[in-house]
Every structure is written in C-alpha cells, then in structure tokens.
N, C-alpha and C positions, 0 to 999 in steps of 0.2 A: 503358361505360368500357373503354378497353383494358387488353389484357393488361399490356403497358409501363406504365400511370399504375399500376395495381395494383399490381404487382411496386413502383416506388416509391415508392406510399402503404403498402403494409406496411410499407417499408425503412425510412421517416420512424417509421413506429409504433411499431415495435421500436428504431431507434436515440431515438429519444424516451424510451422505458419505459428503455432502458440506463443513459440520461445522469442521465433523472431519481432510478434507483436507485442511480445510483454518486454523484451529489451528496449523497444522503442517509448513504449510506454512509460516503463521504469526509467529512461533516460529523459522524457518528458517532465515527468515529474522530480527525477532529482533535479534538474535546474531549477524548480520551485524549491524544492524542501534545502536545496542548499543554499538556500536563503540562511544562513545559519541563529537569524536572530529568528525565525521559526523553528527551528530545532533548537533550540535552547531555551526558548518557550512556548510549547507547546501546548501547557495549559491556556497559559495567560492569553496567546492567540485565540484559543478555542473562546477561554472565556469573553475576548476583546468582541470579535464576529458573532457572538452571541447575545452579547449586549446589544450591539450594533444591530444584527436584526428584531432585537424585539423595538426599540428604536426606531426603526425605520418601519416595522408592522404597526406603531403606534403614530406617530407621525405620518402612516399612510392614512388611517384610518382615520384622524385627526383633517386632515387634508380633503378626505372623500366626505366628511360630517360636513364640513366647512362650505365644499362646492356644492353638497345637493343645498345644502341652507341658502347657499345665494342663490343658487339655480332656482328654488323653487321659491323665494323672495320677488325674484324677477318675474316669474309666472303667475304668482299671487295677484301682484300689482297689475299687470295686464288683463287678469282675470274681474279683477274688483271696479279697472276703471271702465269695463266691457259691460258688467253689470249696471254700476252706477247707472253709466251712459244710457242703455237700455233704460232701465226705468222710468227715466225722465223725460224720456220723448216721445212715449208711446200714442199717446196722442194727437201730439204736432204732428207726427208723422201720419195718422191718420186723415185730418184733418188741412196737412202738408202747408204747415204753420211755419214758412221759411225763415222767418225774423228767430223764431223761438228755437229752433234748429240751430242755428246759426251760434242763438247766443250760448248756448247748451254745450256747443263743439268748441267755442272759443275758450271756457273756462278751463279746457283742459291742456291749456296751449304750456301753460309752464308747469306740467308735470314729469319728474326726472324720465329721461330719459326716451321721452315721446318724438317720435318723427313726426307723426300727424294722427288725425283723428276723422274719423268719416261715417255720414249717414246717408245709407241706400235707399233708395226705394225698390220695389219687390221686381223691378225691371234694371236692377246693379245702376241703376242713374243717378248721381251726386246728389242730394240734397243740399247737403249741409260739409263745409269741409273748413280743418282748421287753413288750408290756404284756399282766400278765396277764387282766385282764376280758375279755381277747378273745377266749380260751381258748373250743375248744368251739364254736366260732360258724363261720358260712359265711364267708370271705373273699369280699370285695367288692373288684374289679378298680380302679384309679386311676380318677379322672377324669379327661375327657378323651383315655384314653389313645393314643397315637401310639406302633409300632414304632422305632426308631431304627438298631438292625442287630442280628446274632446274630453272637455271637463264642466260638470255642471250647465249644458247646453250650451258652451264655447266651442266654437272651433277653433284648436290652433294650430298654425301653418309656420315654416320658417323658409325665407326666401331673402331676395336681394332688389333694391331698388335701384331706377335706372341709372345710377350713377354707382351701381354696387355696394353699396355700404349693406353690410349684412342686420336683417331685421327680423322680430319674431311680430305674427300678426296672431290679435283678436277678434274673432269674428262672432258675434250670436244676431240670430232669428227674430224678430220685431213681430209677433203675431196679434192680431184680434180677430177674434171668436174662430180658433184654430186655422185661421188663413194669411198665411205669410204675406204682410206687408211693405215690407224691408227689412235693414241690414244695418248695423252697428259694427264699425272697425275701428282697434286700436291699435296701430301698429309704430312699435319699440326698436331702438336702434340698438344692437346686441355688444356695442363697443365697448362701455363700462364694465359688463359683464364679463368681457373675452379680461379687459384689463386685468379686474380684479381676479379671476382664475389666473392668470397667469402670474400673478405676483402671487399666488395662492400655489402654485408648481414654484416658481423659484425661492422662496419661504421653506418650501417643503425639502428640496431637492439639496441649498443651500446648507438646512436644519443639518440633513443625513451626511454629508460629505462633510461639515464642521465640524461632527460626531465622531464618523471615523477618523479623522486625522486626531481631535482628541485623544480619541481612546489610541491611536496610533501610536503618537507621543506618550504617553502614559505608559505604555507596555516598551516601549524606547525604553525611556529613564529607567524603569524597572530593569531593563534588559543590559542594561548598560552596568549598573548594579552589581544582578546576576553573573553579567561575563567575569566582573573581577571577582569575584567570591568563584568563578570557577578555575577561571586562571591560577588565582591564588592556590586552591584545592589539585588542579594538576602540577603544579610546581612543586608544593609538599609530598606529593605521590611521586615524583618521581625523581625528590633526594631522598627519599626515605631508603635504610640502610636495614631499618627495621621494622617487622608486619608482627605485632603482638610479640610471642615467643622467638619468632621465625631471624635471624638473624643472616640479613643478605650478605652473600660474597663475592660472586662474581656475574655477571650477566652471560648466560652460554648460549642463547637464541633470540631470537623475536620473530614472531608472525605477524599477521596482519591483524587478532585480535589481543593476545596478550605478547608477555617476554616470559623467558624464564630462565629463573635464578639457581645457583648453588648455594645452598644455604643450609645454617646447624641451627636446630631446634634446639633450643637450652632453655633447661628447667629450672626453678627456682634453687635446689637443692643439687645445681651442679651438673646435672647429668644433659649431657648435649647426644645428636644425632644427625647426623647429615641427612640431608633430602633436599629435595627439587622444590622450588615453590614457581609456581604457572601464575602470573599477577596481571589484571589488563590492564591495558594502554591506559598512560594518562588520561590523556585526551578523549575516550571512550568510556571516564568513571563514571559518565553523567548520562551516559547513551544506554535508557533503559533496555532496548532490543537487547543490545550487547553483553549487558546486563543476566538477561536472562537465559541468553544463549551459554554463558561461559558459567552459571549456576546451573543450568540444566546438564552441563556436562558434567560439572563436579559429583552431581548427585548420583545420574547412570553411573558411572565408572567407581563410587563409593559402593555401588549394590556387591561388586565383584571383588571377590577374596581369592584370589588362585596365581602360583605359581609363575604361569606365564603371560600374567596379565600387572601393568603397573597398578602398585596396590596406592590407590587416597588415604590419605592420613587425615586431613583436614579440610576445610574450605570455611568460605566468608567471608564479610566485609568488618577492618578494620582502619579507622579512622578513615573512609569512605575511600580504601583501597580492596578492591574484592581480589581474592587469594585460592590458590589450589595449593597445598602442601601434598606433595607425594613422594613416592619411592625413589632416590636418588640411584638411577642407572648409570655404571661409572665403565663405559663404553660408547659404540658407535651405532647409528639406525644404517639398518642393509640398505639405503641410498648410497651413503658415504662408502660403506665396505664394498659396492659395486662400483662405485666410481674411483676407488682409490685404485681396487683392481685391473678395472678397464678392460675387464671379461668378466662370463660367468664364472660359477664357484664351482669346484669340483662336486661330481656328481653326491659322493657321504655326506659332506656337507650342509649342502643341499636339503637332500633331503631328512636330515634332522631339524636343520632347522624348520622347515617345512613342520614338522610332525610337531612337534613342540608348540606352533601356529595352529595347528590343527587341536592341540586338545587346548587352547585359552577358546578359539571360538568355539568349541563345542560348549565348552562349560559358561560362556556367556549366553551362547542361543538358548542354553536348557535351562538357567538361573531358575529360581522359583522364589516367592514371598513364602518366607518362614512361617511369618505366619498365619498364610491362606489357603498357601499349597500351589496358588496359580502362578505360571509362567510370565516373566516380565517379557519372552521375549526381546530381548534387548539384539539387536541386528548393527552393527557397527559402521556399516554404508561410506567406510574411508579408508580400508584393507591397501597400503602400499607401501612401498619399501621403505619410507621417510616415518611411516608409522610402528616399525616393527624394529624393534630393540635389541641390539647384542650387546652382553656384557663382556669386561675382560675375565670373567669367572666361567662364560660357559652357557649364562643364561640365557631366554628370548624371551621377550615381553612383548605384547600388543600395547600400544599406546594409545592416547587421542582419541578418548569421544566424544568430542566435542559436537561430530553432525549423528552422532547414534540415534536411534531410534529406538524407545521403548514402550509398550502397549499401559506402562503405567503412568507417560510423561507427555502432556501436549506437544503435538508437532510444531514446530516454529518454520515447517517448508510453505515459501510462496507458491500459488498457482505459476506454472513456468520454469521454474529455478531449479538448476539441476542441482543436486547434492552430489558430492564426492570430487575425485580430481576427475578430469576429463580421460587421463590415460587410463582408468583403472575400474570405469562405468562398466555394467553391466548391462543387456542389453533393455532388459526394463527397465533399468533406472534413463536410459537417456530415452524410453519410448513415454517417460514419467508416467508409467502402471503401476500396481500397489508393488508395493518392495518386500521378500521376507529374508529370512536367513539365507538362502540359497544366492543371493547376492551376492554376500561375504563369499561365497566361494566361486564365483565366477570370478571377484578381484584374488582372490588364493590360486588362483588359476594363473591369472596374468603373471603375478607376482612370481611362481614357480616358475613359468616359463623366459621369465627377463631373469632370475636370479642363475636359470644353469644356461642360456646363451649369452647374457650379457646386453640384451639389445629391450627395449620395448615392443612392445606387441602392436599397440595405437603410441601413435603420434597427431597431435588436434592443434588447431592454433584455438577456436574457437568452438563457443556450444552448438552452435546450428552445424557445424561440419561432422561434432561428432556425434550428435542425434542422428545424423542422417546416412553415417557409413555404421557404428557400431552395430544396428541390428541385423543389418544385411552383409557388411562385412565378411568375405571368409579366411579364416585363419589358418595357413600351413601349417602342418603336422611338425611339431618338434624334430624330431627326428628330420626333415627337410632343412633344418636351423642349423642340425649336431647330428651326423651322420651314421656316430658308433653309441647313441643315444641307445638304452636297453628298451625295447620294444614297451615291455609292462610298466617303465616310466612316463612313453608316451604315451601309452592307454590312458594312467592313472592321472597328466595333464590336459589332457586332451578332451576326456569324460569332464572335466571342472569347466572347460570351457566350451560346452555345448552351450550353444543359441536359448535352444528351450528349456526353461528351468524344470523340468519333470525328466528330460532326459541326462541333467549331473547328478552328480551325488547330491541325495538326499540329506546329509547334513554330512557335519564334519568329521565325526567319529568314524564314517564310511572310508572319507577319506586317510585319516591317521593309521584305521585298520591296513589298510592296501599299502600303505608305506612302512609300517612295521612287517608287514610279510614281505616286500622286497627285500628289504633289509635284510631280512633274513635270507633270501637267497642269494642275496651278493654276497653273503657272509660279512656284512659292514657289523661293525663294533664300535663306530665313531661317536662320541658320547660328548658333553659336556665337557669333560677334561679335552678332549681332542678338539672343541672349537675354543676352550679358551687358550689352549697353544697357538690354534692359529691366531685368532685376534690380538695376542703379545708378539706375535713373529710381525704382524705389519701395522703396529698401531703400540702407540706407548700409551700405558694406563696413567691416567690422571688422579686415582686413587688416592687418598691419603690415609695412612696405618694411626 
C-alpha cells in the first residue's frame, strides 16, 4: 500500500471515530437540550445556575466559617479547661496532696461536654479522677488513638473509649524545676460536636437544594410566560399573508429550515413584482442558531450579482419573521427535470447546462470586495441537482447558500458535522480537511455525471458510511455508464472527479473553457432558446404574463 492510501485510510479512521463520537455525544446531549423549557431559556437558565452557584459558593463558605467556629470552640474549651487544671495543682501534685487533687478534678465534673477529667503522676498512675473507682490504677491511653496537633504545650489526641463513644483528649506536662511530675487530662465527648455539624451540612445542603427549586420555579412561571408570548408569535408568523411589502401567494416548498413563497412585491405607488420570498419556520423564529445560519445566508448570496446565480433582493426581520426576498425562478431544479425524465439528458444539453454552472461558480469563487479589492472567496459546499435552477426561458441558476462559506463570514460548522448532502461530498469534505473552491467542482463533477447517465454516483444512508467509502471509493469511467459517451466528455468529467484536489481542475473557468471547445467540435449550437423548448415540451410554466 502506499504511503498516500495510508495517510488516507488513517484520515477516513480517525474522521470516522470523530463523527461517530460526536453523534453520540450530540445525541447525549440533545436529550438534555431538548428539555425544551432550556431552550427557550437559555438566558434565564444560565442566569438561574448562576445565581445558584454563587449561592451555594456562599452558603459553602458560610458553612466552613460556621464549622471551624465550633470546631475550634470545642478545642478552645479543652484547651482552657487543661490549663486551668494544670495550674492549680501543681503543687498537690508535688507534694501528692490526694484530698486537693481530688477536689480540683471534681469541679470539673459538670462541665458541657466532659466525659471525665484525670491527674497523672509522672509514672501514668491515677491520682486524682473525676470517677473515683479509678483512683490508684494504671491509666490506659484512648483507643484508637490519633495525634491531632499540640497547642500551647497541649497535647491533643482523638480516640474512642471502651464503650466507643468518640472523644477528643487534653493532655499537658505537670513540671517543677524542668522535671516532669505528671500529667493533666481532659477528655471531651465529640457527640454535640458531630450533632451540631451535622445539622450545620443539613442547613447548608437544605439552604442550596430550596434555592435551586426556588429559582427553578421562578424561571418555570417565567417560562411558562415566555412559551405563550412564543406560541402566540409563531401562530402570527405563520398566518401572515404579508412580510412588510412582500405579499404571500402560494407556498411552493419547505425544508427543514424555512418554506418558500410566491410572492409580488408591491410598492406604494402601484408598481408590483413577483419574486420568491425564503421565510423560516415558525417554530425556529426564536432559534437564534437558525437565526443566524438563515442571515448568514442572505448575506453571502446578496454579495453575488450574476446571471446564473439567484439574484437577493432583500432580507430581514419583520414583525419577528426573518425573510429572504429573491429572484422568482419560474421553472424546475435538475432533481425534478431528472426525475421526471427517469434518465440522463442528452449529451447538448447537458452540457450547456453544465457550462452556464460553470461560469456562476467561477464568478462566485473569484467575487472581490469593491471596496478592498480582496476575494471573499465564497465556496458554495452544496453543488446538487436540487440546488441548480432551470427556467422555462432557458435560464440556469445556482441557488442555496445557505451552508456557503465565505472568508468574510464566521464559520457556524461544528467539530464533526459534515456539511453538504452526503451524495455530493467531496473527498475532503467527508475527511472534514480545510475546504476551497475545488470542492465546488468535485460536486460539479458528480452532478455532470448523474445529469448525462441518469443514475447517482454515491448512494449513503448515513455519515460514517460516507466518510468512510468516498475517499477511497473508485469511480468508473463514465464512458463504462454510456458506452458512445465522446471520449473528451469523459476526460472533461472524470478530471472534476479526481481524489486529489491538485490533480482537478483548477477552478471553474478551466472547466467551462474545455466545454465550450467540445462544443465546438460536436458542432452543438444548443443555447438558451433550445433548453427552454425543451423545458415547455415536458413541463408546463407556471408563469404568469
């Protein structure tokens, strides 16, 4: 295998694995986002979850202020009653003044929270204890026990006593004249403690969960609101008969983003004009994506003034119905003209049409800003029969930029997401590599060769099938399709559908040139007047005079 099929059989494999994890993904998360009361408020969510966590950042912090304050409340107090203790015995203990000991440890008997209270001798032997049976006996260390820190010559330890109950112990040093004499213990039952933290977490946890249903509610009733002010707003969009000037007639399509109308533009002073108005989906007036994707089309396809390109007259939002007014084509798209057929078109045909396609995208790929001088590059990335316009007069239009590309317009393509229809990808486009004009004519490519056999070239049910056969794919020679096919035809389709975009045509005017010189040696003379005889011979015009 070569190095080249390598290179794009990995490229197939990894953009496969991409597409396949971003479907899954993208399907993950539409069951979220089709939460539809999130998609209809999208602010208000963002704003709800925002609140909400400064809320819960604050109530956390509230929480942790709260626990070290008792935490170190409790520690305080063990600490002070360790000192006290100490203080006052230092002597007896010296002197091992058991009465005085005795009554020393007793005072501290109802102090919150105390399990008991103990005075060492420098051999761990009881002294003094608040129970006295214990008097006289070896002291036995906590279970369990764990250091916790030493503070102001405390030690303290946390550990369990033999009946488990969890306890925090005070311990300090009894010395005279630097020689440890015993030992002072305070040790605390940690129950209160644990209590009150935990009612200190359900307070807290309580606080935040009360908060978000709150705010949950809130952005509810708002939402609830909202859905009828939108309801109400798609029902008005879509009786409306009329878009400012624009005066609706008939509905002649719908896609998945807008419909589109036959409609006469009338002016104040009488003067009407038929044209096409492209208007989105009710339901989508609120869908800012959609929004911008059906504006950004308006806009590309307003740069282009030519011929064989559907010329924009208008766009916009009125009374918050967003509109395309354009050139009302009073004909059929070579889908229809192929499908009514149920073959390919004769070879003249054909090829005019073709050629006529060739000089709208040449003059789109070369466009320039008037006034900068620089190329918009605008690349069309949706080149198929359903996009490409016959009239009954003769003419051919490119239509549909709605997924164009122009180096003056933000991309709106996801990581993953193929653009264009599946049958009519290019080999970059489904390896999702950067995209330029030369695209346009690998789908010019397809498109010639389905419009003179009659058949498609790719057939896909899904993205990952066709990421994964179109780059590698090989395509039989036309001529193998249509047997008395004129050799220099198949050259001229067959160059458009090379693999690698360096070895097609360079751009489109290569191609329009090589089809005007066939033409000229089949002696074809088929023009304009001669497609719109044919389009009246199997199609009746819907025109009106």
């Amino acid at each position: 295998m070569l190095v080249s099929e390598i290179a794009t059989m990995t490229a197939v494999k990894v953009k496969e694995i991409s597409t396949s994890t971003f479907t899954k993904v993208s399907r993950s998360m539409k069951r979220i986002s089709n939460l539809k009361f999130i998609e209809r408020n999208p602010k208000q969510a963002a704003i709800c979850l925002a609140v909400w966590l400064l809320i819960n950042i604050a109530g956390y912090l509230f929480y942790h202020s709260a626990f070290e304050r008792k935490n170190d409340a409790f520690l305080q107090q063990g600490i002070t009653q360790a000192q006290s203790l100490e203080s006052k015995i230092g002597p007896f203990v010296l002197e091992k003044d058991i009465l005085s000991l005795n009554v020393a440890v007793k005072e501290l008997q109802n102090v919150k929270d105390l399990k008991y209270a103990v005075i060492l001798d420098h051999q761990n032997n009881i002294l003094a204890h608040t129970k006295a049976e214990l008097m006289n006996r070896k002291f036995d260390p906590l279970l369990d026990e764990k250091p916790i820190l030493m503070q102001d010559g405390i030690k303290i330890v946390s550990g369990k006593l033999p009946d488990k109950t969890g306890v925090v112990g005070f311990f300090k040093t009894i010395n005279f004249s630097d020689v440890e004499i015993g030992k002072v213990g305070i040790i605390q039952s940690t129950a209160r403690l644990h209590s009150d933290l935990n009612q200190l977490r359900f307070l807290y946890f309580t606080g935040v969960l009360g908060t978000l249903i709150l705010l949950g509610a809130g952005v509810f009733v708002l939402d609830r609101s909202a859905k009828a002010r939108t309801l109400r707003m798609q029902a008005d969009i879509a009786k409306m008969d009329r878009i400012g000037p624009y005066q609706l007639h008939q509905k002649v399509a719908r896609g998945g983003m807008a419909e589109l109308f036959l409609a006469d533009y009338v002016r104040e002073d009488g003067f009407r004009r038929k044209v096409a108005v492209k208007r989105i989906l009710p339901h989508l007036a609120g869908n800012q994506d959609f929004i911008k994707m059906f504006t950004r089309e308006a806009r590309v396809a307003a740069l282009l003034q030519h011929p064989n390109v559907v010329q924009i007259f208008d766009y916009g939002n009125i009374e918050n119905a967003y509109f395309i007014a354009m050139e009302f084509i009073d004909g059929k798209n070579l889908g229809e003209v192929l499908k009514v057929l149920n073959r390919g078109l004769p070879v003249d045909i054909a090829v005019f049409i073709m050629s006529q396609i060739c000089k709208g995208l040449d003059y789109s790929h070369n466009k320039k800003d008037e006034t900068t001088g620089e190329p918009f590059k605008i690349i069309h990335r949706d080149i198929s029969p359903q996009n490409l316009l016959i009239s009954y007069q003769g003419e051919v239009k490119i239509s549909d930029f709605g997924i164009s590309k122009a180096q003056s317009e933000p991309s709106l393509t996801q990581a993953g997401v193929v653009k264009g229809k599946l049958a009519y990808l290019s080999p970059e486009q489904a390896l999702g590599e950067p995209v330029d004009h030369r695209a346009d004519i690998y789908a010019l490519g397809l498109v010639f060769y389905e419009t003179l056999s009659g058949k498609r070239v790719y057939e896909f049910g899904n993205e990952v099938d066709a990421i994964r056969k179109i780059p590698v794919m090989d395509i039989e020679p036309l001529r193998n399709a249509i047997s008395d096919i004129p050799e220099e035809l198949n050259r001229i389709v067959m160059t458009c559908l090379e693999k690698q975009k360096d070895l097609r045509y360079q751009n489109a005017s290569a191609v329009h040139a090589d089809l005007i010189s066939f033409k000229k040696q089949q002696n074809s003379a088929f023009g304009a007047t001669d497609l719109a005889a044919f389009m009246k011979k199997f199609f009746n015009s819907t025109q009106t005079t």
